[in-house]
TORROVO-88792 format. One record per residue: y negated, z, x of N, C-alpha, C, O in turn; residue in one letter. Coordinates in steps of 0.1 Angstrom, whole numbers, plus 5000, padded with zeros to 4 digits. Example, Ala and Ser with C-alpha at 12.3 -4.5 7.8 and 13.67 -1.06 7.14 Angstrom:
505750785132504550785123503350785132503350855142A
502250715128501150715137500050795129498950805134S
end
This chain:
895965033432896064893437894664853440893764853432X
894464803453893164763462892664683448893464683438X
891464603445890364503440889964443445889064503450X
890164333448889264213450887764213445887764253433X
886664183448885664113445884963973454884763953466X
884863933446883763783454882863823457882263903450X
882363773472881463783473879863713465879963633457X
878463773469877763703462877363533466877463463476X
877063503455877063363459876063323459875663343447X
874963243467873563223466873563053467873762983477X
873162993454873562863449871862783447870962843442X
871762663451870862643454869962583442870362493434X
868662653442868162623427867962493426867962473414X
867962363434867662223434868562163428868162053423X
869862213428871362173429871762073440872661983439X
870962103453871061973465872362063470872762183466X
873061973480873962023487873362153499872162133503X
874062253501874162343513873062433504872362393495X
873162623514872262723511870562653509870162563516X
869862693501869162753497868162763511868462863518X
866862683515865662713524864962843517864862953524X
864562843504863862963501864263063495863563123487X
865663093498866363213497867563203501868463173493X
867663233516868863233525869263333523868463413520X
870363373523871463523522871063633535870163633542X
871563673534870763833538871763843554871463923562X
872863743555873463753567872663633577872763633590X
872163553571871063473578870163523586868963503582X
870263583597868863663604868863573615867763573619X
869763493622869263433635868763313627869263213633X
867963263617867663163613866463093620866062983617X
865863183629864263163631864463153647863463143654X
865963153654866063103667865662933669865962843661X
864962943681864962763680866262723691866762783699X
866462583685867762523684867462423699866662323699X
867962463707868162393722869162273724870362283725X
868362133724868762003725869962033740869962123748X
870661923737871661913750872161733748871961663738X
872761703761872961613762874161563765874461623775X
874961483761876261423755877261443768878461453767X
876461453780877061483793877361603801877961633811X
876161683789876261853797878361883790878961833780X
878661993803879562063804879362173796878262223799X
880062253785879562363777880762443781881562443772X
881162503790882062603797882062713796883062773797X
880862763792880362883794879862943780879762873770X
879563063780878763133767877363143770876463123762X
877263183786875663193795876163203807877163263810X
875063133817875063113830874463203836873163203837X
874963293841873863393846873863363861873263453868X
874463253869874163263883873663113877874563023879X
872163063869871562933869870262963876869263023873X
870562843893869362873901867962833896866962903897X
867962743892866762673881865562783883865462863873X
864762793891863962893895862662793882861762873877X
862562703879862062623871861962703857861062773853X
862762683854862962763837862762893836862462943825X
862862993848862263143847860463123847859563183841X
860362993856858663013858858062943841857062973835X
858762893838857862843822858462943813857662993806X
859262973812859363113804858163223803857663273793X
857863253820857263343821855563293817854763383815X
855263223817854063143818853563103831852463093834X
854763093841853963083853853462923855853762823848X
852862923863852662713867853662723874854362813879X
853662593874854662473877854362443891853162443893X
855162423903854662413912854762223914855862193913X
853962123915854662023918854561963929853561963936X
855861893932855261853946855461673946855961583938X
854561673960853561563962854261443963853861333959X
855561473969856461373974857161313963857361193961X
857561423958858661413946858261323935858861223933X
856761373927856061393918856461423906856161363896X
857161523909857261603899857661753903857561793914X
858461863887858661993892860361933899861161843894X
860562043914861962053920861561953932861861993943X
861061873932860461733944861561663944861961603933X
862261663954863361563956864461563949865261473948X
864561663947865661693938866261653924867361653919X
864661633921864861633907865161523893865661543882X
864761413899864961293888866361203882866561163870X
867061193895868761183890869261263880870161223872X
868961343881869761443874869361553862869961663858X
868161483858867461543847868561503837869361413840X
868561563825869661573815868761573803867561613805X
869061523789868061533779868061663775869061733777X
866961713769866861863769866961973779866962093776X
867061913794867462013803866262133806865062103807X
866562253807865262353811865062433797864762553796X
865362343785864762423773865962493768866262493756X
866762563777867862663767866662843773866762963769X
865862773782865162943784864462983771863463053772X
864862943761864263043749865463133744865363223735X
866663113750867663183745868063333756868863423755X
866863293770867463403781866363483781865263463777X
866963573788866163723787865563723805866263713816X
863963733802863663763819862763843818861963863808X
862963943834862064013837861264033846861464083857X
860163963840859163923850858464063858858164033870X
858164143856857364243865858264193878857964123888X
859864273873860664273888860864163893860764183906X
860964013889860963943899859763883904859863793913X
858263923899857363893907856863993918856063953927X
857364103919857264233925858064243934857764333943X
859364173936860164183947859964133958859464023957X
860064183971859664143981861064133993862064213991X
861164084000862064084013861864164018860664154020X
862364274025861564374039862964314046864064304040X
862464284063863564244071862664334083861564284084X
862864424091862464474102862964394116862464414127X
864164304115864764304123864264154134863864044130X
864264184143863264054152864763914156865663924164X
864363824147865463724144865263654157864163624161X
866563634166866563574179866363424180867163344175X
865463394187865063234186866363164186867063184196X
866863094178867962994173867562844178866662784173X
868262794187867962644185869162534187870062554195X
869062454179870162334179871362394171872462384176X
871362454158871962524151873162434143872962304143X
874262474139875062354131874162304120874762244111X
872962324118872062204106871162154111870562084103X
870662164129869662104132870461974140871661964142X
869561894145869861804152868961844166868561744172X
868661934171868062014186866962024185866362044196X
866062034171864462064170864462114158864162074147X
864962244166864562354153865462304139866662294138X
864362254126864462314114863462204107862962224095X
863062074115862461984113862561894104861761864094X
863961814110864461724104865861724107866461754118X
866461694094867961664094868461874093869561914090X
867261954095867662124095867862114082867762014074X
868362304079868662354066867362494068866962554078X
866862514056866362654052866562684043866662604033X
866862894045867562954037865863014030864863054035X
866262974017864863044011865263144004866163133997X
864363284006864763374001864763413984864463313978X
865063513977864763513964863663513958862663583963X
863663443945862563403940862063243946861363153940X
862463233957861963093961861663003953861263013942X
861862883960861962733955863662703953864062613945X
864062743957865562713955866362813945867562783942X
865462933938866063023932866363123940865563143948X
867563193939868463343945868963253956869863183952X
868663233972869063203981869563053982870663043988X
869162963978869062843979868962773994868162814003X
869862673995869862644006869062494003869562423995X
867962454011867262334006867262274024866862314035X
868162144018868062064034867062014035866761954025X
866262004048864861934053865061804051865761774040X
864461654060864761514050865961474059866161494071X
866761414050868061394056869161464060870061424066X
868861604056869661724057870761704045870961594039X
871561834042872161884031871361944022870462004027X
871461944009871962003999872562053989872861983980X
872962193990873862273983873662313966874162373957X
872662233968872062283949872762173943873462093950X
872462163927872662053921871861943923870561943924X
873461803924872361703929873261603941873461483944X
873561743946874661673959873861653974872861713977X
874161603979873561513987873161403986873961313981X
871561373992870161283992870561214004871061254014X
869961044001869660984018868460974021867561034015X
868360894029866260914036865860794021866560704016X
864860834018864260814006864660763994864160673987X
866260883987866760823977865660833965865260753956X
865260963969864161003955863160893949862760903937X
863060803956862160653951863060533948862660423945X
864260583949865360443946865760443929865960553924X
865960323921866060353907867360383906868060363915X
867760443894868960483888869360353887868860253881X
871060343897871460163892872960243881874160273884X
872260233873873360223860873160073856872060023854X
874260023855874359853849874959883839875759973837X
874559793830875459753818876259613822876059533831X
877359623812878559583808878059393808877159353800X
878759313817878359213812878559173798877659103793X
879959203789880159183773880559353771880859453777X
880259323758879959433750881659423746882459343741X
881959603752883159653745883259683732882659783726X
884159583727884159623715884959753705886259733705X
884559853698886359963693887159863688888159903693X
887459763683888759693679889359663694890659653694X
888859653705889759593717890759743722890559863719X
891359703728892759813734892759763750892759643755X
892559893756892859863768894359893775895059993776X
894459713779895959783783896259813802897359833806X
895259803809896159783821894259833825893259823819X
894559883838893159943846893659993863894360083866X
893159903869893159893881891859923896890759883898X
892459973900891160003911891159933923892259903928X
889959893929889959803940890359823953890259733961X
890759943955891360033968893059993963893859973972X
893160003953894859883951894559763954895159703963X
893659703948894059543950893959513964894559413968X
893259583972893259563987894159533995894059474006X
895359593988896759613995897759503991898959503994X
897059413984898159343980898359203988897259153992X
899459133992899559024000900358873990900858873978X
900258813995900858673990900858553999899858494001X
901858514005901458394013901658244004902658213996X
900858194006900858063996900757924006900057914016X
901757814002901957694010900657604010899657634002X
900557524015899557424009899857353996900957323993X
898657333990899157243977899257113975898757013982X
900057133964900156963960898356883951897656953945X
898256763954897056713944897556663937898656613939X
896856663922897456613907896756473907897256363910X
895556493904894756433905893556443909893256553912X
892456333910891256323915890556223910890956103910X
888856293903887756243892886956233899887056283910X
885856163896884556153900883956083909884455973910X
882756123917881955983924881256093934880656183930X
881456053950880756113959880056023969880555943977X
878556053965878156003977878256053992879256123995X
877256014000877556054011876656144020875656094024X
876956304024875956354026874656344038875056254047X
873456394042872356314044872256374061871056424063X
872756384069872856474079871456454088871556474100X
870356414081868956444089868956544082867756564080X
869856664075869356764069869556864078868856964079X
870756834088871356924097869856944110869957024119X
869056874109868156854121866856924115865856934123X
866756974102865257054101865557184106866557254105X
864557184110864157344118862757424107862057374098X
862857514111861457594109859757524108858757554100X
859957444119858757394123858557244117857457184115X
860057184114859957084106860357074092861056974088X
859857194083860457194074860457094060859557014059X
861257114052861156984043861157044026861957134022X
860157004018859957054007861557044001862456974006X
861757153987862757093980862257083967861257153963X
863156953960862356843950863356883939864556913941X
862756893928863656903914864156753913863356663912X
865256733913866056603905866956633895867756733892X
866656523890867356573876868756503871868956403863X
869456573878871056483877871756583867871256693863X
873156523862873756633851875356643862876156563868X
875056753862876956853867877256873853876556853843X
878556943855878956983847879757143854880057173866X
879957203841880857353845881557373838881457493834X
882557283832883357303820884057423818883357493825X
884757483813885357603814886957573812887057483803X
887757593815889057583817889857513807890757433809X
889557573795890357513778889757413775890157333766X
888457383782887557293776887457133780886857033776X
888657173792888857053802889956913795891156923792X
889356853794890656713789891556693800892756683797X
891056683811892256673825893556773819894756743817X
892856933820893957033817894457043809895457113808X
894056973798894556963784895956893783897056923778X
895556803788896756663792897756733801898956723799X
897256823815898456813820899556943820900656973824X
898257013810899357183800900057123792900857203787X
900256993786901356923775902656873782903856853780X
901556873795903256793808904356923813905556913817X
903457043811904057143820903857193829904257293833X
902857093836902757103850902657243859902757283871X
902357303848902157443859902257533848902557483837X
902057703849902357803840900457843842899957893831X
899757833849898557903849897857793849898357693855X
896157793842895457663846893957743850893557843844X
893557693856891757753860890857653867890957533866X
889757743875889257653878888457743891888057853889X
888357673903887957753915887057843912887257953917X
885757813902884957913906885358053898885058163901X
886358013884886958133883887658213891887458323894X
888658103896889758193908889158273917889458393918X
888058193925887358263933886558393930886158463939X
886458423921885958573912887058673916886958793918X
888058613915889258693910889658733922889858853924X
889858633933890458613943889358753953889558823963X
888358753946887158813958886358933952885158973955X
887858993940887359053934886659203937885759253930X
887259283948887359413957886059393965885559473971X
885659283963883659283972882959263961881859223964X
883259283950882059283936881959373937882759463939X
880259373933879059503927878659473910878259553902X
878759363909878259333896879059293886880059213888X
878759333875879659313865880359173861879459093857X
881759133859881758983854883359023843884259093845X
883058943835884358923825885358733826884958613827X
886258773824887258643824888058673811888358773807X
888158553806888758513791890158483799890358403807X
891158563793892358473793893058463780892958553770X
893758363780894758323771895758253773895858153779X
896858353763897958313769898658233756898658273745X
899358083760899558013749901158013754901557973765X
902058043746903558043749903758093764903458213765X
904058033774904358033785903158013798903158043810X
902057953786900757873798899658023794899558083783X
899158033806897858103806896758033814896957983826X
895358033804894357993807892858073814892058103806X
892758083821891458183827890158133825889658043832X
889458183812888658083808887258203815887258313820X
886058083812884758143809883958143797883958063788X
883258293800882258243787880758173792880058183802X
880358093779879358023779877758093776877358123766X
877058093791876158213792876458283802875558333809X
877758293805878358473812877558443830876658353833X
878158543839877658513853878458403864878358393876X
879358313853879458263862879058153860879758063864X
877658123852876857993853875258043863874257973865X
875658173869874358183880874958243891876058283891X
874058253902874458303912873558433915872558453909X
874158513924873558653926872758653940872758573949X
872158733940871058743952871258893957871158993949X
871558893971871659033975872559123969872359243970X
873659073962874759143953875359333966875159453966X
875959223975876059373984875059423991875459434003X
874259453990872859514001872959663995873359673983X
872759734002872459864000871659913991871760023987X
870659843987869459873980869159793966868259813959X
870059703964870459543958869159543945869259633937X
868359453945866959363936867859453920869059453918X
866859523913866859573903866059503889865159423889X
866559543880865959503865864859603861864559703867X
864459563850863259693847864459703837865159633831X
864159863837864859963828864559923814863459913809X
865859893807865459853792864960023785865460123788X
863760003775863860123764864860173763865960113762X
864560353764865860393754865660383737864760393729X
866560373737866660373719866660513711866560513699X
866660593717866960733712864960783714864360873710X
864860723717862760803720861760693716861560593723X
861260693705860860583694859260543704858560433704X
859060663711857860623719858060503725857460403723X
859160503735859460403741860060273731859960173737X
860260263725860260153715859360053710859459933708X
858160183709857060123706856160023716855259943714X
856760083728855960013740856259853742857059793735X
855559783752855559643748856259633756855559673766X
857359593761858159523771857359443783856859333784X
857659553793857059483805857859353812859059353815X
856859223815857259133821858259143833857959223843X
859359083834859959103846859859003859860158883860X
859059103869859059033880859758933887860958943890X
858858833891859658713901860758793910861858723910X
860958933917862058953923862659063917862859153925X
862959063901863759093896865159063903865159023914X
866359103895867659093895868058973889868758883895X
867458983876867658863864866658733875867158623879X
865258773879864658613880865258583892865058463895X
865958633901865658593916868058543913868758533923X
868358523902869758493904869458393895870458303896X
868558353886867958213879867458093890867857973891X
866258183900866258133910867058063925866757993934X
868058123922869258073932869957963925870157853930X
870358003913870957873907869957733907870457623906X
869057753907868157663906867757553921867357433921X
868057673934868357623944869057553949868857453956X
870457613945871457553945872057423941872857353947X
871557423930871657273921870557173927871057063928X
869757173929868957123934868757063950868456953954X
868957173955869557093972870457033976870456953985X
871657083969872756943960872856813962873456723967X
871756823953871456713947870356623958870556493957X
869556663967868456623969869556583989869056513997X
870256623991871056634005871856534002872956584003X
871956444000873056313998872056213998870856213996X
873356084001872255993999872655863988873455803995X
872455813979872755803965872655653970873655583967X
871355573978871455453978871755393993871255434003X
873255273991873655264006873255234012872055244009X
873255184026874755274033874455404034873355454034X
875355464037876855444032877055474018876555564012X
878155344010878555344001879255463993880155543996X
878455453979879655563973880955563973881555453974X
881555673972883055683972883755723958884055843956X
884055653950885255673935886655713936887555633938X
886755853934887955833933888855803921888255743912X
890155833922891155753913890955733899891555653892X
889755843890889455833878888355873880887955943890X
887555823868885555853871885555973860886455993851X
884256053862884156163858884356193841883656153832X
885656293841886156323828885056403821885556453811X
884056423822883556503810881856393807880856423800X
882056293814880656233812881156123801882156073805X
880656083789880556033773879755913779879455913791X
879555823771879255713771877655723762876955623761X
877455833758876055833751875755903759875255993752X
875655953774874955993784873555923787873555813783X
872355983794871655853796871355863812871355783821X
871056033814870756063827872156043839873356043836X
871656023850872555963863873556083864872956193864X
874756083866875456193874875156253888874756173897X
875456393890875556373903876456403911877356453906X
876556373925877656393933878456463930877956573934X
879656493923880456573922882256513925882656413921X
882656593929884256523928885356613925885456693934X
886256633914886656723914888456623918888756503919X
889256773921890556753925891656823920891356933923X
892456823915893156893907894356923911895356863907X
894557023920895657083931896557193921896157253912X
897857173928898757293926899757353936900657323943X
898957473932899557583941900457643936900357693924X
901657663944902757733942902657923943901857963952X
903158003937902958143938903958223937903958343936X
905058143937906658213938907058223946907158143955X
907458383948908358453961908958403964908758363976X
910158353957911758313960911358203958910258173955X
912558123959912257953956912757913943912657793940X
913558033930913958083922912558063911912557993901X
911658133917910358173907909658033906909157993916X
909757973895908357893890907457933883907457953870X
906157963894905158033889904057963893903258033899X
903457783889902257773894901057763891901057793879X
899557733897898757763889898057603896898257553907X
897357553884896657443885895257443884894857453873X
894257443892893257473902892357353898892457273906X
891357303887890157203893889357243902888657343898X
889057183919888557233922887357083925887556963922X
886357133931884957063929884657043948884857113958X
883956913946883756903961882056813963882356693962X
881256823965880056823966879456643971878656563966X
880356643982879356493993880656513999881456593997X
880756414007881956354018880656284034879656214032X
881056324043880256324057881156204064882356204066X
879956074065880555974069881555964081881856064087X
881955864084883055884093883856024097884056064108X
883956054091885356174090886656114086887656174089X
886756024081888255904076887855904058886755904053X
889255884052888855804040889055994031889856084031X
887555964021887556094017888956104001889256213997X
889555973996890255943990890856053992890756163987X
891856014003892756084014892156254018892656324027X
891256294010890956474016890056474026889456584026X
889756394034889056384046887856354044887456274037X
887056444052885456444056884756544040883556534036X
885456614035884856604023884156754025884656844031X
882956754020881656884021881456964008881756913998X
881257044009880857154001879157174001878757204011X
878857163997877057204000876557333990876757333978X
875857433999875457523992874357573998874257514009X
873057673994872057723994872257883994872857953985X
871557934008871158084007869558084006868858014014X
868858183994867358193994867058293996867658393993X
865258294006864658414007863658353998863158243994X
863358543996862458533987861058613992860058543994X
861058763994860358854002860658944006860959044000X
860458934024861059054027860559114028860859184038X
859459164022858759324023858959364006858459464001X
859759263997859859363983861259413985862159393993X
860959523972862159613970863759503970863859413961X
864559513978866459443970866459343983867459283984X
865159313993865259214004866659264019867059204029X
866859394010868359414022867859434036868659444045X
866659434040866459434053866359324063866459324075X
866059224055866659054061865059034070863859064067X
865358984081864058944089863358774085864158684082X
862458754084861458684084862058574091862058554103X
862658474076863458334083862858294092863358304103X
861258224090860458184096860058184113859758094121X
860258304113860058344131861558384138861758404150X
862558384126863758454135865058344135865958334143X
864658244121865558174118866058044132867157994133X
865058024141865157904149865658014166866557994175X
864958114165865558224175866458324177867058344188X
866558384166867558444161868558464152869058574147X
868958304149869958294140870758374137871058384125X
871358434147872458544148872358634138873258644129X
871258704139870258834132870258774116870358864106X
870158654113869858634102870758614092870758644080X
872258534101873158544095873958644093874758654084X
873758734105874258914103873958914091874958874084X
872958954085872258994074872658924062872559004052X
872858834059873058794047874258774046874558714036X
875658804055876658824053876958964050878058984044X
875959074054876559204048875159164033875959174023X
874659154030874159164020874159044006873559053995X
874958954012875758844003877058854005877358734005X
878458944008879158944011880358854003881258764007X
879858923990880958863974880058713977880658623983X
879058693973878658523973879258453987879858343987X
879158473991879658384004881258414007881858334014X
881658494002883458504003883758403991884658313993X
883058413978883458313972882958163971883258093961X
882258113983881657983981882857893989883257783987X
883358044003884157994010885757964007886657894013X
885758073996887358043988887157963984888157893985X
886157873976886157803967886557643976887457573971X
885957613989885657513999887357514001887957403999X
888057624004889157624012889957543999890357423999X
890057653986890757583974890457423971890957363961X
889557363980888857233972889557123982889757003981X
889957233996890057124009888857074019888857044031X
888157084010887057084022886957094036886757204041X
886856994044886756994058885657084065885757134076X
884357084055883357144063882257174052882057104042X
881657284054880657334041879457354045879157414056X
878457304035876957294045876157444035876357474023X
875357514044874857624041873257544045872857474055X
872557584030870957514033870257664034870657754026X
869157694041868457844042866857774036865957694040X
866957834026865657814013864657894012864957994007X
863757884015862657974017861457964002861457853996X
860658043998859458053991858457973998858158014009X
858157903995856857844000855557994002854858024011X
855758033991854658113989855458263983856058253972X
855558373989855958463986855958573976856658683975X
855158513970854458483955854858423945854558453934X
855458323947855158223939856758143940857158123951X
857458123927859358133930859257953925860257893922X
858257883924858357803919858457683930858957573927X
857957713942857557613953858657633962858557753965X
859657573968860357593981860457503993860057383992X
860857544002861057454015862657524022863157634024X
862957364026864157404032863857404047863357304053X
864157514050864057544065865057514076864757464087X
866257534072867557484081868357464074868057484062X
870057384078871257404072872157404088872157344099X
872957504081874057544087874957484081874957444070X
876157464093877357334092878757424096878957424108X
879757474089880657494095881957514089881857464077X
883157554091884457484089884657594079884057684083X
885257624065885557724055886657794065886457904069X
887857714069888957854073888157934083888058054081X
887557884093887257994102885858044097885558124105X
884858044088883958124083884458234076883758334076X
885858224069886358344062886858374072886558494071X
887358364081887758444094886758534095886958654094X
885458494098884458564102883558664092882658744096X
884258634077883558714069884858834068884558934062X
886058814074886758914069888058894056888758974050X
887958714054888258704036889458684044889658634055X
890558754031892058744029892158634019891758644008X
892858494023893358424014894458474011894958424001X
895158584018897258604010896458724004897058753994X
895158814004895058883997894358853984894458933974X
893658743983893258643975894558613960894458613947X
895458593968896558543961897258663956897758663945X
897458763964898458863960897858923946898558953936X
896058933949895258923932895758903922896258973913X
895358723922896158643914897458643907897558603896X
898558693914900058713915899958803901900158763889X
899458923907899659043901898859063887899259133878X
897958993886897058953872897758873860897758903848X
898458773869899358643862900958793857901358813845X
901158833866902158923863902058973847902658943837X
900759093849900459143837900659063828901559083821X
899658933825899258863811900458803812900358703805X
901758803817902558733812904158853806905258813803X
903658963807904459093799903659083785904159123774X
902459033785901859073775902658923764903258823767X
902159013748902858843738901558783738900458833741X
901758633734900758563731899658603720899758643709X
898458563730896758633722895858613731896158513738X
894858673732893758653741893058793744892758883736X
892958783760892758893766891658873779891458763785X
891159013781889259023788889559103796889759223793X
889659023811889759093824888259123826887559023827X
887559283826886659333827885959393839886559493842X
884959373847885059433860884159533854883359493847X
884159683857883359793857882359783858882259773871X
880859783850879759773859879259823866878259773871X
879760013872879360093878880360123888880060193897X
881660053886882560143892882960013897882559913894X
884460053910884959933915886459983908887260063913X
886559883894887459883893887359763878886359733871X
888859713877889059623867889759673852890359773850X
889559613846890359673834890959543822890159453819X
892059543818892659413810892159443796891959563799X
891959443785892059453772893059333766893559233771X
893059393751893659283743892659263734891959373732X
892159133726891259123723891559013708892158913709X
891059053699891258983687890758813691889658793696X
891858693688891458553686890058493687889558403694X
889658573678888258553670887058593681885858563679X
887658653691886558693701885858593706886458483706X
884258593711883958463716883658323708883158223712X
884258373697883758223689882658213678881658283678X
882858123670881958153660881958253650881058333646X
883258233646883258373639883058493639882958573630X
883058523654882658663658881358713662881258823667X
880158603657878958633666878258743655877458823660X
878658753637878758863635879159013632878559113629X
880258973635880759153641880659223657880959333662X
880259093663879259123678877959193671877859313670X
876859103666875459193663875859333654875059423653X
877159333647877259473641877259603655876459693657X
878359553661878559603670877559633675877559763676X
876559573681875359593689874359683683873659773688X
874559643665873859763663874059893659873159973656X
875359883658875960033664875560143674875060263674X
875960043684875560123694874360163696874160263702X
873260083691871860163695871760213685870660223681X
872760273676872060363665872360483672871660583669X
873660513683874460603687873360603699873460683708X
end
């Protein structure tokens, strides 16, 4: 009968946990290999890559130099910075090379290559620009590497480059709210669906109507370029209540009046959501039967974006990584006037302010009150209000005449333009808004020409431009105008005094024209607007009552619903948010 024995057992003289440092067991021989970092995104497919072009990692193995190039500035040139990986290059302590033969190898070709021109990689000159070359082995490309000239292909890793991606920053965005592991995602949508969706919606009914509008200043419509007019800080109080937080809505979710409640500049998010680049989150809550589309306090939709769709769109400085203590240590660099962050502080600032400063406060023409004065201004106020009027519409969203499905809308209306009729009545009422330049020779300016010389000549050109590079902001200023009724919406063009300097402005022009036919001209679907909406309200209303975070992707074009514990957003949660937070940079 066979015997058993144990093997030996080698127990650690410290009595700490695991083998023994100064006397490892005798099967321990790879112990003195070094341990090759990798990074959370590499693919591990393989045991070894033996077709890895990386002509890079044979040359530092071997001790050779590094070739670098000028353009690039670094090793690979153009190739190379996207797609650096943490630890990438250092698994060559684990591969075997042989350097004699591959520095010894040579090409012999006897054969006289027939002059080639206008090839399927050139564009009719040669091998210049927009060509391909095949580099032989050992190259720059590795074992037969195909490296496209500028604006060509490449077949290496990496993909395909455009004319000067190699200098453009990595736009990884973060998340406007932090995902939390307790949330569940229930529903994830892509914006190539919501595209497709329709809804025709009637006109609405008005509930009510708050507030006080003066009357806007139309010597504004007459500055030009050459007569331009400073813009002045005044100090009036708006308000941006957020949907739950509304007493109007409060009162009229007790009546019934509708199943959904919001408020334009939300809707308008939602409505215009398939032309976002940037990240935004929406609070809903659903109370019995009523769903509320709230904001949060802070979030993006208390600022406005600058250059959101441009090709190249105004960038942040890269936060430290947390994982490389070097960088930790370093002091946080100031962020430039034409940041991401300053130059959408700076729009909001525009905005509120030309507002304010484009009306005219003392008569004639008389202010206009409508049927109730402004619900969120207290009686221990001290500062003046300003123009604002809000309206409180309901829109119907039911197919059949069967479905009662509606949604109740505060929407906001700016100044009223004299003689247009009684603005009580809907009539003559303005929208006023602000587009700013800042500098068009810095990085995120979209290509926009020099208001200054083009704005009085070339209007065309100018407004080309900031409708492909404001696409989402101006589809939603104009949903918002249409949802409000608005007869006519004034566009002010805001310039830097000093292109330097974000603190000085001048208004250069305003543009005057009707909301339905500007969305005409931007392309905006109000039935696709709605068909959004429809399909959103659908979901949150399968769901049981709780509170839930329509998420937009910050890299990707797509949406995502969660379910979201009560407690989210409030007081109570602000610390299992900082746990949260510091989680993740421990990870």
């Amino acid at each position: 009968m066979a015997s058993f024995s144990l093997p030996p057992i080698n127990d650690n003289p410290d009595g700490s946990w695991g083998p023994s440092s100064s006397n490892p067991p005798d099967q321990f021989k790879f112990k003195d290999i070094p341990y090759a970092p990798y990074s959370k995104s590499d693919k591990l497919g393989r045991f070894a890559d033996w077709n890895d072009l990386s002509s890079e990692g044979r040359q530092n193995a071997a001790g050779a130099p590094v070739t670098t190039n000028v353009r690039g500035g670094g090793p690979g040139g153009r190739r190379g910075d996207r797609n650096q990986a943490f630890g990438s290059g250092t698994a060559s302590a684990f591969a075997y090379f042989h350097v004699e033969d591959e520095s010894s190898f040579s090409l012999v070709d006897n054969k006289t290559a027939a002059p080639r021109r206008g090839g399927p990689f050139t564009r009719g000159r040669g091998n210049l620009r927009g060509g391909s070359t095949y580099v032989a082995r050992g190259g720059r490309g590795g074992r037969g590497g195909l490296i496209g000239g500028r604006g060509g292909n490449q077949t290496q890793r990496g993909g395909r480059r455009g004319w000067r991606d190699w200098e453009k920053n990595n736009r990884t965005r973060e998340s406007s709210v932090v995902i939390s592991p307790q949330w569940s995602m229930l529903e994830e949508i892509e914006f190539h669906r919501l595209a497709k969706l329709r809804l025709e919606v009637d006109e609405p009914d008005e509930l009510e109507s708050y507030g006080r509008l003066f009357a806007y200043d139309k010597s504004y419509d007459r500055v030009t370029t050459k007569t331009e007019r400073p813009l002045q800080l005044v100090d009036r109080i708006k308000y941006n209540t957020t949907t739950s937080d509304d007493p109007v809505i409060q009162e009229l979710s007790s009546k019934n009046v509708a199943k959904v409640y919001t408020t334009d500049v939300i809707l308008s998010v939602l409505m215009c959501a398939p032309r976002s680049v940037y990240p935004w989150d929406i609070v809903i809550i659903r109370e019995g039967n009523n769903l509320f589309f709230d904001k949060r306090d802070g979030g993006p939709f208390d600022t406005v974006t600058v250059n959101e769709n441009a090709a190249d769109p105004p960038q942040d400085p890269t936060p430290p990584n947390p994982n490389n203590p070097n960088e930790k240590s370093a002091v946080p660099e100031v962020p430039s006037i034409n940041s991401a962050t300053s130059l959408s502080l700076e729009a909001t600032y525009i905005n509120q302010n030309f507002g304010f400063q484009s009306v005219l406060e003392n008569p004639p023409p008389a202010a206009v009150d409508f049927s109730n004065p402004n619900p969120f201004y207290g009686p221990e106020e001290t500062e003046p209000l300003a123009s604002c009027g809000y309206r409180y519409r309901l829109f119907d969203l039911g197919i059949t005449e069967d479905e009662d499905i509606k949604i109740c809308v505060r929407t906001e209306v700016d100044a009223y333009s004299p003689g247009q009729g009684n603005p009580r009545d809907g009539q003559g009422l303005v929208t006023i808004r602000a587009l700013n330049e800042f500098d068009p020779r810095a990085q995120g300016a979209g290509g926009a020409p020099d208001w200054r010389s083009k704005l009085d000549s070339q209007r065309g050109a100018v407004v080309a431009t900031e409708m492909k590079n404001n696409s989402c902001k101006l589809a939603k200023w104009t949903v918002q105008s249409v949802l409000a009724g608005a007869e006519l919406m004034k566009i002010g063009y805001i310039s830097r005094g000093n292109p330097r300097d974000n603190t000085r402005h001048v208004i250069l022009s305003t543009a005057s024209m009707r909301p339905t036919e500007f969305a005409a001209q931007l392309n905006v679907s109000l039935a696709n607007g709605w068909g959004i909406v429809r399909t959103v309200t659908d979901l949150c209303m399968k769901m049981p009552e709780g509170k839930y975070v329509l998420v937009k992707d910050p890299n990707k074009p797509v949406i995502r619903l969660y379910s979201v514990p009560l407690t989210t957003f409030t007081g109570d949660d602000e610390d299992g948010e900082g746990q949260e937070e510091a989680f993740e940079d421990d990870e």
